[in-house]
SEFIGU-946978 format. One record per atom (N, C-alpha, C): residue in one letter; y, z, x. Coordinates in pm, whole numbers, padded with zeros to 5 digits, always signed. Atoms other than C-alpha are relative to their C-alpha. Layout:
% residues N
AYZX
...
END
This chain:
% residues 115
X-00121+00000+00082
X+00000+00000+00000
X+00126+00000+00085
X-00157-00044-00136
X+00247+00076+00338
X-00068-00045+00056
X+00022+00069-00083
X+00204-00147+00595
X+00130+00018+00133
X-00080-00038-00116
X+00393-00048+00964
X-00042-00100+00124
X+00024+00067-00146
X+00452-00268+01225
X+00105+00033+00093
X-00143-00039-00067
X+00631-00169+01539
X-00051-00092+00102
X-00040+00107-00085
X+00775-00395+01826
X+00070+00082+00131
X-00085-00044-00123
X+00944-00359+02142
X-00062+00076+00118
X+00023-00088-00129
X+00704-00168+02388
X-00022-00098+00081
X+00025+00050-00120
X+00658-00304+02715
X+00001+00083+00092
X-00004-00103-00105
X+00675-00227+03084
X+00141+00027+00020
X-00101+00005-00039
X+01021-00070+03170
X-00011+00107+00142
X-00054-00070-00112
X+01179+00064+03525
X-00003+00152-00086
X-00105-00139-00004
X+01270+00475+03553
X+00125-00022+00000
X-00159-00031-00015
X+01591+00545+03424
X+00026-00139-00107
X-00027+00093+00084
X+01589+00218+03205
X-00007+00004-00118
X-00024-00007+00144
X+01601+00140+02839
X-00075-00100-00032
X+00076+00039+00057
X+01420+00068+02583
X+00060-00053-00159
X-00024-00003+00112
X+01431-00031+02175
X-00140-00025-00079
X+00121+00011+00086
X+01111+00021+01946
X+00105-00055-00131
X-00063+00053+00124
X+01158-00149+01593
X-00159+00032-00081
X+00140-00053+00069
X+00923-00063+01321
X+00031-00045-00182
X-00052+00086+00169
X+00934-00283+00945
X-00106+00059-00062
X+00108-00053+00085
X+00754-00099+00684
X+00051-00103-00125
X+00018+00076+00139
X+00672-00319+00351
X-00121+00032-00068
X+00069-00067+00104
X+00477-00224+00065
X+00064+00090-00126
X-00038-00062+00097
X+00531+00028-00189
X+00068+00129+00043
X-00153-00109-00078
X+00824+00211-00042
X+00051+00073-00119
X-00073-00086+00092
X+01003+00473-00264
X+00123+00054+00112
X-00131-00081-00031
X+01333+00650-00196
X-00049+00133+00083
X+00015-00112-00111
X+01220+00987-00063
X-00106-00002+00024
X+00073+00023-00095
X+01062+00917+00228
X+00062+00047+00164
X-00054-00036-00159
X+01088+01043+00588
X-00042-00110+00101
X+00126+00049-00114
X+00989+00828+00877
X+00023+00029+00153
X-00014-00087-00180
X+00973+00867+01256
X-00145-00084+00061
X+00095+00062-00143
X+00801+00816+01583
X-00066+00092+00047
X+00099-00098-00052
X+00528+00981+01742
X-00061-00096+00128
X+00088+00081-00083
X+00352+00914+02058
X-00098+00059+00073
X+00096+00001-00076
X+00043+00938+02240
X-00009-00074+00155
X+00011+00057-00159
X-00010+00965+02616
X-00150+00027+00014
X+00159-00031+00026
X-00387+00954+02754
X-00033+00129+00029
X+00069-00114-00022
X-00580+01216+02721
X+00108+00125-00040
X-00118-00126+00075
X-00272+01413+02513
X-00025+00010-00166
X+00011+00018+00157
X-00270+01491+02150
X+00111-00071-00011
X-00106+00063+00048
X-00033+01273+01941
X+00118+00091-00075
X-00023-00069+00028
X+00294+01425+01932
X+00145-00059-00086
X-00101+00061+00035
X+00613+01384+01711
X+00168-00001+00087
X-00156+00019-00078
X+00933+01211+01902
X+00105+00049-00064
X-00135-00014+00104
X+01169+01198+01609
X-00036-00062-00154
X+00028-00035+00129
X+01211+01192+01267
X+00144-00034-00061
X-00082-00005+00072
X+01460+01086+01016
X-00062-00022-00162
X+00042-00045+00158
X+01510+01167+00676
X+00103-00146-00071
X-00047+00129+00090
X+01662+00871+00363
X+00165-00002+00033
X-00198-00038-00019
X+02058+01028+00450
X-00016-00020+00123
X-00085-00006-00098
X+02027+01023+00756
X-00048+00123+00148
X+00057-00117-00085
X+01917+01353+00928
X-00108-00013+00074
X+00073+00003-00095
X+01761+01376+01202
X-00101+00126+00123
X+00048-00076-00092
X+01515+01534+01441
X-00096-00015+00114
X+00097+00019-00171
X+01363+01543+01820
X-00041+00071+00090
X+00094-00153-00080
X+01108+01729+02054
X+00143+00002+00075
X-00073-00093-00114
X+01286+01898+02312
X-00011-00094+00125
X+00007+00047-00087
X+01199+01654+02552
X+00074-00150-00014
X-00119+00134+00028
X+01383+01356+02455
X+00152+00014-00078
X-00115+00006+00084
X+01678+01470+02289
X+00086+00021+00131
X-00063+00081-00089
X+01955+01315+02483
X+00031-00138+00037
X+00074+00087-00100
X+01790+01064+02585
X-00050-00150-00138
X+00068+00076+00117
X+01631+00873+02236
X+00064+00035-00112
X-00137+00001+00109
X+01852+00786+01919
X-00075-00044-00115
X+00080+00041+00100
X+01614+00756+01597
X+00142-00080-00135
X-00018+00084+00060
X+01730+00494+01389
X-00022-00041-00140
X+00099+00086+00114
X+01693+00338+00984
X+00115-00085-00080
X-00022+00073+00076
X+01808+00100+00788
X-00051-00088-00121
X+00092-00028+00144
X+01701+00156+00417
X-00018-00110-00036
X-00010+00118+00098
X+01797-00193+00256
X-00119-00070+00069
X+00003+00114-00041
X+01606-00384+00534
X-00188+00109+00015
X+00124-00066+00051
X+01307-00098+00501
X-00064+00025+00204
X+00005-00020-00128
X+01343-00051+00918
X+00019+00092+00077
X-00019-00146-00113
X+01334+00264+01198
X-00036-00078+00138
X+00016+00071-00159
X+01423+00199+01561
X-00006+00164+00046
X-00033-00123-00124
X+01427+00444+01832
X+00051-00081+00123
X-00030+00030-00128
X+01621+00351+02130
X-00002+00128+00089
X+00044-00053-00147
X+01498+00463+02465
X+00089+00012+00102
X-00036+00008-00183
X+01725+00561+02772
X-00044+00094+00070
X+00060-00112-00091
X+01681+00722+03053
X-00152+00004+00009
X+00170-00015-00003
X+01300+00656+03071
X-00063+00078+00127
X-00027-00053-00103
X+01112+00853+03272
X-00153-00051-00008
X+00132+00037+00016
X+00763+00837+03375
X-00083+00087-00095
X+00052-00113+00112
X+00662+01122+03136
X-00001-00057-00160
X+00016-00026+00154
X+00745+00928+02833
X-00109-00155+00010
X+00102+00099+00009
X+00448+00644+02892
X-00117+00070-00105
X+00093-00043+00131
X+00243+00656+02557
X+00020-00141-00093
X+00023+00096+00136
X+00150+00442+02278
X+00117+00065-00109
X-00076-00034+00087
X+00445+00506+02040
X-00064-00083-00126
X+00012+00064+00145
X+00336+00462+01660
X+00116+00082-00095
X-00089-00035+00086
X+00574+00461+01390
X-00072+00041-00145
X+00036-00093+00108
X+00518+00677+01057
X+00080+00000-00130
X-00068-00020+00130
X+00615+00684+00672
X-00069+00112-00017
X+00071-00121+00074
X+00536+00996+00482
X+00109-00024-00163
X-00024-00026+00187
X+00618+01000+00086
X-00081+00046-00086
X+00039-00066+00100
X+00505+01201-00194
X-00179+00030+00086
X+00096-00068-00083
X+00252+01374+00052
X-00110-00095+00045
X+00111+00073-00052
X+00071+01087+00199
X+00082-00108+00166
X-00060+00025-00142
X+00149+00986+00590
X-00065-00146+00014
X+00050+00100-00071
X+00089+00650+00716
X+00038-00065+00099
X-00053+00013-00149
X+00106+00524+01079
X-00005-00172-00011
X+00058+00112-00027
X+00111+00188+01214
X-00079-00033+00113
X+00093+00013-00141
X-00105+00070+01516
X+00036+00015+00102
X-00007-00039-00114
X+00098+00158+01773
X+00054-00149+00069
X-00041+00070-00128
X+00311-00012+02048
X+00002+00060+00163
X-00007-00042-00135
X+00266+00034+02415
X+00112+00029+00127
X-00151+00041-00067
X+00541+00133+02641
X-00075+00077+00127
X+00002-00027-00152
X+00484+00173+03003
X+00124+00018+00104
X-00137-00020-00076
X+00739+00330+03227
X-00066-00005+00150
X+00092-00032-00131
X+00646+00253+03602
X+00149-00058+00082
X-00081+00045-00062
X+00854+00145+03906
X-00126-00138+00046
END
């Protein structure tokens, strides 16, 4: 019924920048949260950031600064832009809807931070 696709990982430098993009289509409703989460190997999957339908926002402790969660309701889209990369944030980033108590991810984009 929700379908998530996200874009934008690749390999980037330390200290460089990034932009995930993530188009959800399906049976979208109004209150809905979505956000980013990512997985490094051999880590549990954890949540980056988070925004709510207004606007509000939220981020671990380890990227805030640094990563700017993103949406744009009409077009049914969540970005996260990346600076400052470091080698700590290499993980599979998947993007996330949650509405009326049911979560759904999409498959995940790869972002590699290396020199």
């Amino acid at each position: 019924q929700v379908q998530l696709v996200e874009s934008g990982g690749g390999l980037v430098q330390p200290r460089g920048s990034l932009r995930l993009s993530c188009a959800a289509s399906g049976s979208i409703f109004s209150f809905n949260t979505m956000g980013w989460y990512r997985q490094a190997p051999g880590k549990e999957r954890e949540l980056v950031a988070h925004i709510f339908r207004a606007g509000s926002t939220t981020y671990a402790d380890s990227v805030k600064g640094r990563f700017t969660i993103s949406r744009d309701n009409p077009k049914n889209m969540v970005y996260l832009q990346m600076n400052s990369l470091k080698l700590e944030d290499t993980a599979v980033y998947y993007c996330s809807l949650s509405q009326f108590g049911m979560q759904y991810w999409g498959k995940g984009t790869l972002v590699t931070v290396s020199s």
